[in-house]
Structure formats: structure tokens, C-alpha cells
C-alpha positions, 0 to 999 in steps of 0.5 A: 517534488513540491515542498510538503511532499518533500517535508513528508519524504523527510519525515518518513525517512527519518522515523522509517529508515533502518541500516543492517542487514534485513530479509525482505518478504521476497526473500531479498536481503537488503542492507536498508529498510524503511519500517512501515509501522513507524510511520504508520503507528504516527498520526500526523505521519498517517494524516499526511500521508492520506492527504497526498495519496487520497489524489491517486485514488482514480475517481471510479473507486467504490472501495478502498481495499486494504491489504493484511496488515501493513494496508490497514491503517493507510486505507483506513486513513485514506477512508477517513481523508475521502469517505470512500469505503474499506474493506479488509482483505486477508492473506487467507480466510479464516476457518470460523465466523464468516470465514471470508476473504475480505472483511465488510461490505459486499464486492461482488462487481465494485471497484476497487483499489488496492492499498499497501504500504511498500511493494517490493515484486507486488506477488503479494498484491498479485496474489489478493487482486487474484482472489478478490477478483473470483470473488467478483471484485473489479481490481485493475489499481494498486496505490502504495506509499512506498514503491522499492520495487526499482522499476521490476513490477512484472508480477502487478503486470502480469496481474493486470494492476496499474500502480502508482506510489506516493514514494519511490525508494530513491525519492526517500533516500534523496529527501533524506539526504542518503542518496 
């Protein structure tokens, strides 16, 4: 890891990192847990981290997709850091107003790449591309800021997703010093 990617790890690991006994959204219980809202509730953190994650972004991407809830604010700096569009997917449509699926601009036949902040088994992310592809989205990337899926992506691969992460879970633990 080059130096600011390493000060960055640092910084996540130190405002994000959480010991005791957590149920993750898989249903995992972990004795560790990096919560996300700390960094991402942090301006210079969320600027730092759309610096380095803006390079992941492959070059054909016509919107960013941002995953319910923890995807919203790295996309939305991701849009800022690049120009390039959001739009705002939800776990399910709401029943009033525009009762859609993915708030903003039209996705029939655009590019998109998913955000989210950690992937875990990716069913979640699976699940999204899923729907925003049968409403005509064109979906085959996922970028996360942090991956602790230990190499177990079955669900994105089943799913047709690529996915690339800022972080993996054991590059954290290293920069801050817990490995």
C-alpha cells in the first residue's frame, strides 16, 4: 500500500474499528466491526476516500448507483470527486410518490456501477443489480470501500458482478496495527 492509502486505512481504522460481539447483516456474528457511519459522517475521511475510489470506477460508467443507505453518502462523494451522476437505489419501492426503485434519472440501458460501503456475501448488492437490471439498467461492476467478504463473493459471482474494494478487511486490521 502506497503511503496515503495507508494514512487513509489508518484513519478508517481508527475512527471505524469496533471490538465485542456484533450480528452482521448476513446473520454472522463477529467479534469485530468497522462502522461505516464513522467514516462516512467525516468530511475529510468521505473526501479521501472518493479520491482513491474515483480510480475504480471503469471508464464507460454513465451513473453511479448508490445502495440504501450506507452507498449514499460514498456515491454521492464519488459524484462530486467525478461529475459523474447518482442515482439513489432502494431496498424496495416505496408505495407513494414515484413509487420507484431507483430515485433520479432514467436507467433504461445506462451504465452503472454500483457503490456500497462494506460487502460482506454481496446478497444485498446481488439482490439490487437484480432489479435494477429488469428495470434496464446495464450493471456488471460493484465498487465498496470496504470488502470483509474474505474472498467468499459467490452471490456477486452468480450475480454477473465484478467487484473491486478500496479496502479489504485484513489491509485495515494491518494499517492499524491489529493483525
Amino acid at each position: 500500500m502506497n503511503s496515503d492509502k495507508e494514512s487513509l486505512a489508518k484513519d478508517i481504522f481508527r475512527v471505524a474499528h469496533l471490538l465485542g460481539e456484533f450480528k452482521l447483516r448476513s446473520g454472522r456474528v463477529s467479534n469485530e466491526y468497522f462502522d461505516k457511519y464513522q467514516f462516512e459522517s467525516d468530511p475529510k475521511l468521505l473526501a479521501g476516500i472518493a479520491k482513491r475510489m474515483k480510480t475504480l470506477i471503469p471508464p464507460d460508467t454513465e451513473y453511479l448507483g448508490a445502495l440504501e443507505m450506507g452507498g449514499i453518502p460514498v456515491a454521492t462523494a464519488l459524484s462530486l470527486a467525478t461529475g459523474i451522476p447518482v442515482i439513489f437505489v432502494r431496498k424496495s419501492p416505496k408505495d407513494y410518490g414515484t413509487c420507484k426503485f431507483a430515485e433520479g434519472p432514467s436507467i433504461q440501458g445506462k451504465k452503472i456501477c454500483l457503490v456500497e460501503d462494506v460487502i460482506t456475501t454481496g446478497g444485498q448488492v446481488a439482490t439490487s443489480a437484480g432489479d435494477l437490471r429488469a428495470d434496464g439498467a446495464v450493471i456488471d461492476m460493484v465498487l465498496c470501500v470496504i470488502d470483509r467478504s474474505e474472498g467468499k463473493n459467490e452471490k456477486l459471482q452468480q450475480a454477473g458482478l465484478k467487484h473491486s474494494a478500496l479496502f479489504t478487511m485484513e489491509e485495515l486490521k494491518a494499517a492499524g496495527g491489529a493483525a
